[in-house]
Each structure stands twice: as structure tokens, then as C-alpha cells.
N, C-alpha and C positions, 0 to 999 in steps of 0.2 A: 490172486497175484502172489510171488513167490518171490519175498525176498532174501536172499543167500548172502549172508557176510560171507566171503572167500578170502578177506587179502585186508592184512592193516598194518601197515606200516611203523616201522620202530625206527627209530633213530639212533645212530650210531659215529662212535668218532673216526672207529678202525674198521672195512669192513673185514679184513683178511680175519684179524682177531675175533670181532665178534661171530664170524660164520665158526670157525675153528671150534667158539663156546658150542653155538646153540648145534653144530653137528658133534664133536665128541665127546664133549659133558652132556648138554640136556639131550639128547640123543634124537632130533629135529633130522628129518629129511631134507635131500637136498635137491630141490627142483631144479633150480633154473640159476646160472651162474650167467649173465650175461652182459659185456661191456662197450660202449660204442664212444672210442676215444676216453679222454684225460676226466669227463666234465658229466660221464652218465655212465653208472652201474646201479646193475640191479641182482639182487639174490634172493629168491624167493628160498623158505624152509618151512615145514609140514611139521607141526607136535605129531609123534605117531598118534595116531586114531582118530586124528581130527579132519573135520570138513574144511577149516579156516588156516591157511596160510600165514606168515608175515612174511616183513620184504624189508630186507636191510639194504642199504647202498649209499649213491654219489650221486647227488644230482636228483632224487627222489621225492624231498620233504627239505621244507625248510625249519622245522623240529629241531629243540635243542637236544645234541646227543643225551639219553639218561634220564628224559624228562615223561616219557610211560610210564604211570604209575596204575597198579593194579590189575593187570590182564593176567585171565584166570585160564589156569589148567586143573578142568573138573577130571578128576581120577576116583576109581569106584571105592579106592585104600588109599589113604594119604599118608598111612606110616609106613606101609609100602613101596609106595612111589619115590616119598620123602627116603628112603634108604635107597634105594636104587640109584636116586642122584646124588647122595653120598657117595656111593661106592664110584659114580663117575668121575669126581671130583667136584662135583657142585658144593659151592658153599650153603647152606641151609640154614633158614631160622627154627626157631625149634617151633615144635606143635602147640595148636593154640585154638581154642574157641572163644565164644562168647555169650555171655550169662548174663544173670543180675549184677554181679561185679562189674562188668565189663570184659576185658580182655585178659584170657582166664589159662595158666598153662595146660598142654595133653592136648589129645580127642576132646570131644564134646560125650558125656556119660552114655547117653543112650544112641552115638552112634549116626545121630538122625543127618538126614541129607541135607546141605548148605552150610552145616554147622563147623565144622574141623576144616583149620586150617596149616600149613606152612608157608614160608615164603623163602624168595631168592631175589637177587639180582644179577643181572649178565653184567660183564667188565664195565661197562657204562655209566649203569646205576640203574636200569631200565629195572622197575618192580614186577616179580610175575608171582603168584598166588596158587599154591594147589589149593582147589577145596575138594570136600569131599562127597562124594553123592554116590546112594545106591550101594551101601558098602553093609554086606552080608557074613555075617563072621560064622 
């Protein structure tokens, strides 16, 4: 049996604004834009290269706007990636792994997969996480 996360839901205050982010900062596809009356919208958006969707809107989730924390965009360069959504406008935390110290600035030294991270939030406060995996220099 085959189970496919496709669709998870983020909560938002503004959809107009948040769609706005997650299409021309994080650069999120735009699937499905659809409204039925005052009291039900839905916007589905695509991280490029991903199988899994989310879905902002009205009437959707009774979710407090901002209160996703965590959801991960695995990218194979996360200082990479992490520039590229500079250069969109995203605001970025800086690079960061995790050691015997703890929480440690940079990449992670050798690179290794799960290890390197950055992070961001959309207007909301909603947390998303690039980690890094598979990353070949």
C-alpha cells in the first residue's frame, strides 16, 4: 500500500498576500486558485520539484494563522538555495548545523546529508526549513 503525502495545509491570515509570497519570493507553483462565495477558498502551491503541495485559504483549517512550525524544503545546496531566496526577496536566517555544541553556525563540515540548515518564515510567521541532502561539491 502506497501512501502519498500530496497536500498539507498552512494557515494564513491574508490569502492574497501569502499566495503573492509563496509565488514570487519562494518561487511555489501555482495550481489551483479557487473560490466558492465569501466563506471557502482554496489555493493550492507546488515547492518546485516537489511531489507535496500545500493549500492556503478561507474556510480550510481552523489553524491559528503562523502556527506551522518546521516544514522542510530538502534542496541538494542549501547555500545555494539559501541565495536564490535572497535574491527573491526572502528574508533568511543564516546557515546552521548541529554538533556536540548544539546549534552551531555555516554548513555542517563534511557536508553530510540532514545535517545543514537555513530557515525562513512567510508573512505569517509559518516556519519552513531548507535542509540539505545529497549535496555534491
Amino acid at each position: 500500500m502506497d501512501l502519498q503525502l500530496e497536500l498539507v495545509i498552512v494557515p494564513v491570515s491574508d490569502v492574497d498576500r501569502a499566495k503573492a509570497f509563496y509565488v514570487e519570493k519562494a518561487g511555489f507553483h501555482l495550481e489551483v486558485d479557487h473560490q466558492a462565495g465569501d466563506e471557502f477558498r482554496v489555493v493550492q502551491l507546488t515547492p518546485p520539484g516537489s511531489a507535496c503541495s500545500i493549500a492556503i485559504g478561507v474556510g480550510i483549517t481552523n489553524m491559528e494563522p503562523g502556527s506551522v512550525r518546521g516544514l522542510h524544503l530538502v534542496v541538494t545546496d542549501v547555500v545555494a538555495a539559501r541565495d536564490e531566496l535572497v535574491g527573491r526577496g526572502v528574508e533568511m536566517g543564516e546557515l546552521h548545523h548541529y554538533g556536540a555544541e548544539g546549534r552551531t553556525p555555516g554548513v555542517h563540515p563534511e557536508r553530510s546529508d540532514y545535517n545543514s540548515f537555513a530557515e525562513f518564515t512567510d508573512p505569517d510567521g509559518n516556519l519552513w526549513l531548507l535542509q540539505e541532502r545529497g549535496f555534491s561539491a
